[in-house]
C-alpha positions in Angstrom: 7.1 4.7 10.2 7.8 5.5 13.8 5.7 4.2 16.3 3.5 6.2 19.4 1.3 5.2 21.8 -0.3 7.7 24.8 -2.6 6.4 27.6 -4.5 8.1 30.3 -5.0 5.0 33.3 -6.3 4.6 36.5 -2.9 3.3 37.7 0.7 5.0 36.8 1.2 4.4 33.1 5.1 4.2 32.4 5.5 0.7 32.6 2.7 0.2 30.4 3.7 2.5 27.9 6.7 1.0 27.6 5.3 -2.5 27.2 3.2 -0.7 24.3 6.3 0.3 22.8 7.9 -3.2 22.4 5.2 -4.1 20.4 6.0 -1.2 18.0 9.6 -1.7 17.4 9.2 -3.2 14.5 8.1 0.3 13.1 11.6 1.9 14.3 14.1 1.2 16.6 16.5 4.0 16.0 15.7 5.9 19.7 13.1 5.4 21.9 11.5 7.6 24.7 8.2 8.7 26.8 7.0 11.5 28.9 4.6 11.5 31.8 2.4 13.8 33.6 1.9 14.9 36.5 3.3 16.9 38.5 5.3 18.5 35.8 7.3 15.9 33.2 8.9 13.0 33.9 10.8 11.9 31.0 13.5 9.5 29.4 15.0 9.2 26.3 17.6 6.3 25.3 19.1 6.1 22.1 18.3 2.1 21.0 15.5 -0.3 21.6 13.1 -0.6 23.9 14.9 -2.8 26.6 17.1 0.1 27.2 14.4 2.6 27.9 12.3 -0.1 30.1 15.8 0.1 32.4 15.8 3.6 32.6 12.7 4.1 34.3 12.7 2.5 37.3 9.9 2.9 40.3 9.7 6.7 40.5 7.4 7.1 37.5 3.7 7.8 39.1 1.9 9.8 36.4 -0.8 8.3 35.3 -1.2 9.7 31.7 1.7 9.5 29.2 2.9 9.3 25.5 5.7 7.4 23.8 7.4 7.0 21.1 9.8 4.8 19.0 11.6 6.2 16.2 12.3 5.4 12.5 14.9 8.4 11.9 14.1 10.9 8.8 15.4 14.4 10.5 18.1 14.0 12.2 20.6 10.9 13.2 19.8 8.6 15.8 21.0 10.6 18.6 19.5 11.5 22.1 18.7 15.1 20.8 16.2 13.6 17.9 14.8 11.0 20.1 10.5 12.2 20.9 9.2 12.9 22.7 9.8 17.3 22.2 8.9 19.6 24.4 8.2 23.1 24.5 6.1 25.2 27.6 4.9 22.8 29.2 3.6 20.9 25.8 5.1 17.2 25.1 4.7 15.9 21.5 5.2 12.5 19.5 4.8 12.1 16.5 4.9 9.9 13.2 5.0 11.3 9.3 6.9 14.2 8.2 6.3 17.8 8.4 7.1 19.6 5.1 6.7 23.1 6.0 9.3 23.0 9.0 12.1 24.8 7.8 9.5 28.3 7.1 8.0 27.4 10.4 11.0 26.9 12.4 12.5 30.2 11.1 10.1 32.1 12.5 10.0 30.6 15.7 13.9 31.1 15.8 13.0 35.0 15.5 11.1 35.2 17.9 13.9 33.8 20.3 12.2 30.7 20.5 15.1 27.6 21.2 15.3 24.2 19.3 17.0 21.0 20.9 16.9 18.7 17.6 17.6 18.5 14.1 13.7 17.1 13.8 10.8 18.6 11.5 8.7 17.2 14.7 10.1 19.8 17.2 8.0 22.2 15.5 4.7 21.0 16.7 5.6 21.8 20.4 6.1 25.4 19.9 2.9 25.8 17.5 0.6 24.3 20.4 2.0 26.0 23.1 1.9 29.5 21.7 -1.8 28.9 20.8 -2.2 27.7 24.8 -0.5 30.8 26.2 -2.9 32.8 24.4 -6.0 30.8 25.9 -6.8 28.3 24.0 -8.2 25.1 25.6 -6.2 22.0 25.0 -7.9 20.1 21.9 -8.2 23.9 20.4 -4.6 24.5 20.4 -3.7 21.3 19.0 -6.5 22.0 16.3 -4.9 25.8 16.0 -1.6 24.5 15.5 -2.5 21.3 13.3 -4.2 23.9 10.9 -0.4 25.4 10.2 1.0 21.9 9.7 1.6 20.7 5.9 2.4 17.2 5.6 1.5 13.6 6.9 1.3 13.3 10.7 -0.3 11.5 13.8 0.6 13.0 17.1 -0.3 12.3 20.8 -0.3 15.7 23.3 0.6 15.7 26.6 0.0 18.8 28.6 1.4 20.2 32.1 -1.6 22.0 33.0 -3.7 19.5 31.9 -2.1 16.3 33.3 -5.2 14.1 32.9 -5.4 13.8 29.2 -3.9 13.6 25.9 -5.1 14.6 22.7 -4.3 13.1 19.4 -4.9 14.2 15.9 -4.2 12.4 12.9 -3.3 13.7 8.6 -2.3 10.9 6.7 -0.4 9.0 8.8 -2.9 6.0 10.5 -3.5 5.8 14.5 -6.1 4.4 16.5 -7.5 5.4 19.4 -8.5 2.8 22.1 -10.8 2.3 25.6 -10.9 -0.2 28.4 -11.6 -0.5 31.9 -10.7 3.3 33.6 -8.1 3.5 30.4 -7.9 5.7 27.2 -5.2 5.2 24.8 -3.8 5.5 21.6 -1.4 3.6 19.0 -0.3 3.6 15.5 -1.3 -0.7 16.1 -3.8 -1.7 18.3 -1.9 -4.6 18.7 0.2 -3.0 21.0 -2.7 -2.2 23.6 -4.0 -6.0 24.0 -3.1 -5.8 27.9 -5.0 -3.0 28.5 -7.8 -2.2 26.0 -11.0 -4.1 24.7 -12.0 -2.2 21.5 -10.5 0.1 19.1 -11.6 2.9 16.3 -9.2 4.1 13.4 -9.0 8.0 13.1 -10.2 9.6 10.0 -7.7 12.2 8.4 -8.6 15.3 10.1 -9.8 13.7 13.2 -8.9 14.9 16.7 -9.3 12.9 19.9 -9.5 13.8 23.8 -8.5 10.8 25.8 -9.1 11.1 29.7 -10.7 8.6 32.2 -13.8 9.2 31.2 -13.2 7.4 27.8 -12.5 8.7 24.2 -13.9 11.5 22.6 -13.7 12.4 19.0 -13.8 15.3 17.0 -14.1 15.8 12.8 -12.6 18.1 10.7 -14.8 20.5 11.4 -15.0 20.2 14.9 -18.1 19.1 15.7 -18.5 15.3 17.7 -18.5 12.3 15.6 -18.4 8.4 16.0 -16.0 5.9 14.6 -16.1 2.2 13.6 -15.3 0.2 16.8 -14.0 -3.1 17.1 -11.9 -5.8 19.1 -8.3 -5.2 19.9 -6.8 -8.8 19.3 -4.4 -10.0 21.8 -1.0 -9.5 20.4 0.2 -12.7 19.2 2.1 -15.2 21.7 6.6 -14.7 21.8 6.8 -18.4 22.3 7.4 -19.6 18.7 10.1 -16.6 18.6 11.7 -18.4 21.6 11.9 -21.3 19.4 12.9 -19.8 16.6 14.9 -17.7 17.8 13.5 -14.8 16.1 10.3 -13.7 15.2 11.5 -13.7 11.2 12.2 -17.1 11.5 9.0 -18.2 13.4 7.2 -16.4 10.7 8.6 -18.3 8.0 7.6 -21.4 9.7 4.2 -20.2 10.0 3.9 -19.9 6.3 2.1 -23.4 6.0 -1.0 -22.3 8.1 -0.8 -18.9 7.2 -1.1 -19.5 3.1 -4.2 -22.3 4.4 -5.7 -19.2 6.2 -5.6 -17.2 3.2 -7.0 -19.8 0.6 -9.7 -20.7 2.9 -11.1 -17.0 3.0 -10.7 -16.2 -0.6 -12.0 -19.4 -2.3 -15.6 -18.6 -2.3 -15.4 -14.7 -2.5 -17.4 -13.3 -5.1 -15.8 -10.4 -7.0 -18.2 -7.1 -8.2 -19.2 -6.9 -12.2 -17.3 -3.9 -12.9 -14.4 -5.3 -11.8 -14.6 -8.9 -13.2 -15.3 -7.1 -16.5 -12.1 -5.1 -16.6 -10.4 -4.4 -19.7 -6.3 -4.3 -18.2 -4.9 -4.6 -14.3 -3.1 -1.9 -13.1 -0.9 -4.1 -10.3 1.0 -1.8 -7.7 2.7 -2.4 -4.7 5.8 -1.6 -2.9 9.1 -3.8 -2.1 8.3 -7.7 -1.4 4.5 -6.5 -2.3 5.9 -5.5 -5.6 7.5 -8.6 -6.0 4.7 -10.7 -4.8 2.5 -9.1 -8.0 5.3 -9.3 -10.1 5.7 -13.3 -9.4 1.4 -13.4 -9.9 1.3 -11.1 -13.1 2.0 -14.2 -16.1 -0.8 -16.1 -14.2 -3.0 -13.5 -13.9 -2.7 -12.8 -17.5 -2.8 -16.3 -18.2 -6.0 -16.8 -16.4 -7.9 -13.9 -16.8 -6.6 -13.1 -20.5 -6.1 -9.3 -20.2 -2.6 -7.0 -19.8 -1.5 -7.0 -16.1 0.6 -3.6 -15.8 3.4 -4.0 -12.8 4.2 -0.3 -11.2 6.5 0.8 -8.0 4.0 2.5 -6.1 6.0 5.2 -5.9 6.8 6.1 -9.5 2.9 5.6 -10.4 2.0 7.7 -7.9 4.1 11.2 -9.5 3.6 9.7 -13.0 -0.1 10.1 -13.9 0.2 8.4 -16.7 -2.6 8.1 -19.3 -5.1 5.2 -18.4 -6.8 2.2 -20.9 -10.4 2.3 -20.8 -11.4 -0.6 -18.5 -8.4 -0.6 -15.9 -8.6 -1.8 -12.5 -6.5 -0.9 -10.2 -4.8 -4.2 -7.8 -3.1 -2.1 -4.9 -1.1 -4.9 -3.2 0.1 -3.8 0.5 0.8 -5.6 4.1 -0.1 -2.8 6.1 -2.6 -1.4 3.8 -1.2 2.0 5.4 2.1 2.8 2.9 2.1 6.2 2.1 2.7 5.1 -1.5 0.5 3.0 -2.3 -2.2 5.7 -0.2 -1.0 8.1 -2.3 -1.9 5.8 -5.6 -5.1 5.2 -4.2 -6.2 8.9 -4.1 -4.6 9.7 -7.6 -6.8 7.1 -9.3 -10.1 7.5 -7.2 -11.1 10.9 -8.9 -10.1 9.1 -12.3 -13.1 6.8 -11.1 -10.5 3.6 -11.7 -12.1 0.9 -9.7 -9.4 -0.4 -6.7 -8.6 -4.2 -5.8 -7.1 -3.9 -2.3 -4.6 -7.1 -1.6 -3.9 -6.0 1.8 -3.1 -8.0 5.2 -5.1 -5.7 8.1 -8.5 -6.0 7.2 -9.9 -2.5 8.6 -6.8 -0.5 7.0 -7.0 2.4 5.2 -6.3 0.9 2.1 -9.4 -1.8 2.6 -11.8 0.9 3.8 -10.6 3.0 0.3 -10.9 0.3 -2.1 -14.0 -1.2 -4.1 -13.0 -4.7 -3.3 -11.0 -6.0 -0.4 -9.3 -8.9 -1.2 -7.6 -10.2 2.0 -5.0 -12.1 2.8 -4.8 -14.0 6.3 -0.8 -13.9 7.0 -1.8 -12.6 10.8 0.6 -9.9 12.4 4.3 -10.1 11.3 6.8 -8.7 14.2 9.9 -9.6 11.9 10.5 -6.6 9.5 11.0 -8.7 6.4 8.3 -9.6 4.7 7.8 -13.7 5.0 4.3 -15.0 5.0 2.6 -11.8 4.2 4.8 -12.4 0.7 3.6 -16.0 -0.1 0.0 -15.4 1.3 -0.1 -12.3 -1.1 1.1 -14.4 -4.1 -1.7 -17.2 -2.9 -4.3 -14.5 -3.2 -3.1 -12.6 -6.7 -3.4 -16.1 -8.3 -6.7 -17.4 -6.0 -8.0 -13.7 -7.5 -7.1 -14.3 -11.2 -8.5 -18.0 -10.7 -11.6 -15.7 -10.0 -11.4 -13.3 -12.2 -10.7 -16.2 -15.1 -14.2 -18.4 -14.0 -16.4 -15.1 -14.3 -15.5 -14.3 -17.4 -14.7 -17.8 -19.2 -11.5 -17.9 -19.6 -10.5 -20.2 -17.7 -11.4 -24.0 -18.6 -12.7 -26.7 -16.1 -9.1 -28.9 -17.0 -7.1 -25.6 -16.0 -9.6 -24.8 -13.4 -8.8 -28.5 -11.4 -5.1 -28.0 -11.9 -4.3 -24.4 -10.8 -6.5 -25.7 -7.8 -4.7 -28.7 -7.0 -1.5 -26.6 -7.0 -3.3 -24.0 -4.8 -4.3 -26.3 -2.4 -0.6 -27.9 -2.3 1.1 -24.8 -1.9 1.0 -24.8 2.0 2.5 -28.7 2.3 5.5 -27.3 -0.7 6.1 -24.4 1.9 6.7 -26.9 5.1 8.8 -29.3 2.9 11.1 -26.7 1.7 12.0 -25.4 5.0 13.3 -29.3 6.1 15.9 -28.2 3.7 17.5 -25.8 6.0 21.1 -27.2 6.0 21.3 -26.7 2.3 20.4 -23.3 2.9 22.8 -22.4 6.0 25.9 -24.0 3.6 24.5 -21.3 0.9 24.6 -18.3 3.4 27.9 -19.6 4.5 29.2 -19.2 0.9 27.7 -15.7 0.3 28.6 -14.2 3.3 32.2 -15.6 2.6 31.9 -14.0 -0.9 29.9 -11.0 0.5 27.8 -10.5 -2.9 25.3 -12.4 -4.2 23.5 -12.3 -8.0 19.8 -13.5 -8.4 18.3 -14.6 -12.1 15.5 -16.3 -13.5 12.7 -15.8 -16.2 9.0 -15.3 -16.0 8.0 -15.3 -12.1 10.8 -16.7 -11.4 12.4 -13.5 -12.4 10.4 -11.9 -9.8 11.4 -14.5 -7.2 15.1 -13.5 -7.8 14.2 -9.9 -7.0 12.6 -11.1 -4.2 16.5 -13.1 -3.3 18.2 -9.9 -3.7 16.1 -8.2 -1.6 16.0 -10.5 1.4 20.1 -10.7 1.1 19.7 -6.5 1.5 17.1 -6.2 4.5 18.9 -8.7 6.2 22.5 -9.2 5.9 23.1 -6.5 4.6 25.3 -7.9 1.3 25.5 -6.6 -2.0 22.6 -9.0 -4.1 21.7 -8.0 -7.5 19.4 -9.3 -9.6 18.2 -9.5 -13.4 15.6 -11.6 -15.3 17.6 -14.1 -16.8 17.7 -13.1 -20.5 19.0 -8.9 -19.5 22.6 -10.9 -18.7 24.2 -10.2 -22.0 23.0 -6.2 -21.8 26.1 -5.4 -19.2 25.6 -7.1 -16.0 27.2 -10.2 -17.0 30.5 -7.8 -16.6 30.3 -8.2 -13.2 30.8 -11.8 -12.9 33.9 -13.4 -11.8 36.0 -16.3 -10.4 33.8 -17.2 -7.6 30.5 -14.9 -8.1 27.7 -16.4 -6.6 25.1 -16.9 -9.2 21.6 -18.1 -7.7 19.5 -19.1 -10.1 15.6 -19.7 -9.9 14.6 -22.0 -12.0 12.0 -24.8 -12.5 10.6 -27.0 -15.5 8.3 -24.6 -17.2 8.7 -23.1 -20.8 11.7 -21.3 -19.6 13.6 -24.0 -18.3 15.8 -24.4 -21.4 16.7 -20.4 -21.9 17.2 -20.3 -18.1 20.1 -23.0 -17.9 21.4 -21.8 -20.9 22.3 -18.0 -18.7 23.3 -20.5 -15.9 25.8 -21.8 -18.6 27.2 -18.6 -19.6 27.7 -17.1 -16.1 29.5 -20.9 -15.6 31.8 -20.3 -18.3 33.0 -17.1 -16.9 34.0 -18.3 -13.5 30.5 -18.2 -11.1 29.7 -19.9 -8.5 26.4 -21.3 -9.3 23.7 -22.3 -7.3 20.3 -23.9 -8.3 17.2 -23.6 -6.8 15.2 -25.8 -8.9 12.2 -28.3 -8.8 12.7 -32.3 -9.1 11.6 -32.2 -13.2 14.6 -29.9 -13.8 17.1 -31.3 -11.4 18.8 -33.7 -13.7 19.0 -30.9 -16.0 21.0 -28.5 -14.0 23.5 -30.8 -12.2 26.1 -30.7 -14.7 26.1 -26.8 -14.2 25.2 -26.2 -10.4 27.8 -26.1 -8.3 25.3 -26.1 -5.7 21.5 -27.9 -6.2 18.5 -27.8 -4.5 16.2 -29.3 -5.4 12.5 -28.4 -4.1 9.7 -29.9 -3.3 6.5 -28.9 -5.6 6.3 -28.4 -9.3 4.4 -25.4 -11.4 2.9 -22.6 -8.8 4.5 -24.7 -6.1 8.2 -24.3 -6.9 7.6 -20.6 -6.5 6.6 -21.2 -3.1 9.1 -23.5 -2.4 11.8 -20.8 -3.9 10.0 -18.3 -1.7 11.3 -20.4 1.7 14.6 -20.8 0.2 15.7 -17.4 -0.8 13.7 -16.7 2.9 16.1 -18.7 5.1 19.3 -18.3 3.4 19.1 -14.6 3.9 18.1 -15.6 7.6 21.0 -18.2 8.3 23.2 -14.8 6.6 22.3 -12.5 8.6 22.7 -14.6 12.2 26.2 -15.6 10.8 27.0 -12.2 10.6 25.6 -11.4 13.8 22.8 -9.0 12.9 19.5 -8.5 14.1 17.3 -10.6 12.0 13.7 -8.7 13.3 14.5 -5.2 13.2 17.8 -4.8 10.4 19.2 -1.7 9.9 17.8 1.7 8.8 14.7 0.0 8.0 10.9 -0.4 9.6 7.9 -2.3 8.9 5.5 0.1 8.1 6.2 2.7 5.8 4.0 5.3 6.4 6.4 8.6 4.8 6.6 8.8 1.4 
């Protein structure tokens, strides 16, 4: 989850790298540092974002290779002594994923007088490469040498004292790209985050090591020998200005939703999906947080559609489980990154069990996509805010555009139900820009929950998905106690934990659960909540007698999912500014979870 970049330039690199490492905060922001070569190390360390370590730099920086790195803490606290990069004899080291033999490989080390700084499992890596230098081995062999003692995920970027024009990179399960332009060499867990100063960029292989120097990129396999990788455009990273706005960069992206969703339909609504999948038996849908929830909200249309059980797993729990398979399953791996170690780790579980994949996933060229039988993209573009916004709607969009798919191959799905699920489809973006002109309604709701400081989500069907979806958002962002429970689970124990004055949001529309639904809303009523509607125009007059709050959204069917999607969105936004927290990069969390 932590973020690393390295570049050798024609020109002194600090300033870049640090530039490189703004555009990775979003996968950590617990400390922040770089070191650069030549003569010796210069290097800096701040404890923080990336604005702090830009400061600490100043003019006297002239090296002109480097690494960074910007940290999502596992070992260790966020303290100066954890920040990367390590060093060790000359050797500099950043590095993302987690090392699980450190402790056996540390102890040695620490008997053979050898000295530690950190708390880290990273600080390890150091010593391994520069005993294998000290005993002669050439820079991209001692990485290799030490990489070969390593167990676990990792993708680390090299820096060497005696060897001050290059870095060397290697990469095991955690992604990183390697990158070239004009007299530069560089790598980055994004390629994003070398727009300025790189045209094209390949995606190590696990296994793969990498010599950067001015003369370009070379790349090794695992066994050593030279080998070429899939090049391709680095697209400029996308322009601040709407976060200016905004704002924030959260915000922005929820007001993006509208062409983002109209992105996604457009590339899916002619894609053709393979026989053996079209003719599965049962879905296998998996997926991680908001992902989860995004396949959770699709699941009862996809069944609908395509007339086959749709199994919903936490990545993972499916991934230690191994649970007996159904002739006929295909797997629907539903991820933003399409680099989550979980959902990775799913992946390669149900590969040798020759279960065709279905990759949902948002960077086209991610592992994921490259792993899976059938990409199935969605076109959010890059999200800098760490909550997931329009990568969530966009991936709903596609699960249902897919079981629309899925539901004309095989005949399931009738030309009536075909014209009205596309109707909604195509209405969905409009719903999405609607909803948000209710923002006032949404600030007085955050104003109420962060008064209350709790918050309880319910709702049945999808919409029961969309209130897991509320409580999350209230989490990541502002950090309150939210719960949430599909509608009907009340009576089994959590409806102990209403009061005078609980917040109750409910998620609710005019479908066949409409009647059940405002029945709970009645019974959480009666004991003293607070309760709040979020429901479309058919169900309004319905629900007034029982909300103390309504809302009522624009869109009917698929599209009051949509429009829910905004609200729960924006309240947990408005939240989190009136409780002064940092709406792009909350707390303890990242973007990108690439440990497991």
């Amino acid at each position: 989850m932590c973020g690393i970049v390295g570049m050798v330039n024609g020109h002194p690199v600090a300033r870049d790298l640090v530039t490189a490492l703004g555009r990775l905060e979003y996968r950590g922001y617990d400390s922040a540092g770089l070191a650069v070569a030549g003569p010796g190390f210069d290097i800096r360390k701040v404890v923080g974002g990336i604005p702090g370590l830009m400061d600490s730099i100043g003019n006297g920086f002239a090296g002109r290779a480097g690494i960074g790195h910007t940290r999502w803490a596992t070992h260790g606290r966020a303290e100066l002594r954890n920040a990367h990069p390590h060093v060790w004899n000359g050797v500099a080291v950043v590095h993302n994923g987690i090392i699980e033999n450190y402790r056996s490989l540390r102890s040695g080390m620490l008997e053979r007088g050898e000295t530690f700084q950190s708390e880290t499992d990273s600080e390890v890596i150091p010593h391994l490469i520069a005993a294998a230098r000290a005993a002669g081995a050439a820079p991209v062999e001692a990485v290799r040498g030490a990489c070969a003692e390593l167990q676990g995920d990792y993708a680390i970027a090299v820096l060497f004292e005696d060897a001050p024009d290059r870095v060397i990179v290697a990469r095991q399960g955690s992604p990183v790209m390697v990158a070239r332009g004009p007299q530069t060499a560089a790598v980055a867990s994004d390629p994003a985050a070398l727009a300025s100063v790189c045209d094209d960029y390949a995606t190590l292989e696990d296994g793969d090591l990498a010599e950067l120097s001015t003369e370009g990129v070379t790349i090794y396999d695992s066994d050593g020998c030279l080998t070429r990788r899939r090049w391709q455009k680095v697209e400029g990273a996308e322009d601040d200005g709407r976060a200016l706005v905004y704002g924030s960069f959260t915000r922005a992206e929820i007001a993006a939703q509208p062409e983002a969703l109209r992105r996604t339909d457009a590339k899916l609504r002619d894609r053709v999906i393979p026989l053996h999948i079209a003719e599965a038996e049962r879905l296998l849908l998996v997926g991680c947080g908001s992902s989860l929830h995004a396949a959770a909200a699709a699941r009862p249309w996809l069944e609908c559609l395509i007339g086959i059980p749709c199994d919903l797993e936490a990545a993972s729990e499916c991934r230690t489980r191994e649970a007996p398979l159904s002739r006929g399953t295909v797997g629907v791996l539903v991820s933003q990154s399409g680099e989550t170690a979980d959902i990775l780790a799913v992946m390669e579980m149900l590969k040798p069990r020759n279960v065709p994949l279905v990759a949902v996933v948002n960077v086209p060229h991610a592992q994921l996509a490259r792993g899976a039988d059938l990409s199935w993209p969605t076109e959010a573009g890059r999200e800098q805010g760490v909550a997931a916004t329009k990568s969530f709607t966009c991936q709903m969009l596609a699960l249902i555009r897919f079981g629309l798919a899925m539901g004309l191959h095989r005949g399931t799905v009738t030309l009536d139900t075909m014209v009205a699920v596309e109707r909604e489809l195509n209405g969905v973006a409009a719903v999405c820009a609607r909803a948000e002109k209710l923002d006032l309604q949404f600030e007085a709701i955050a104003e109420r929950l962060v008064q209350e400081g709790e918050a309880l989500f319910i709702g049945r069907g999808s919409a029961a998905a969309m209130a897991a979806e509320g409580a999350l958002k209230l989490k990541e962002l502002p950090y309150l106690r939210a719960e949430a429970y599909a509608a009907g689970e009340l009576k089994y124990g959590a409806i102990a934990t209403v009061h005078e004055g609980s917040p109750v949001i409910v998620c609710a529309g005019a479908g066949q659960y409409a009647n059940r639904t405002l029945a709970n809303a009645e019974e959480v009523r009666a004991r003293g909540a607070y309760v709040i509607a979020l429901v479309d125009d058919a169900s309004a007059a319905a629900f007034a007698p029982v909300a103390d709050e309504l809302v009522v959204l624009p869109g009917a069917g698929l599209g009051t999912l949509f429009a829910q999607a905004v609200a729960i969105q924006l309240i947990a936004v408005h939240a989190a500014i009136l409780l002064n927290h940092p709406v792009d990069r909350p707390r303890h969390q990242a973007k990108s979870v690439t440990v497991a």
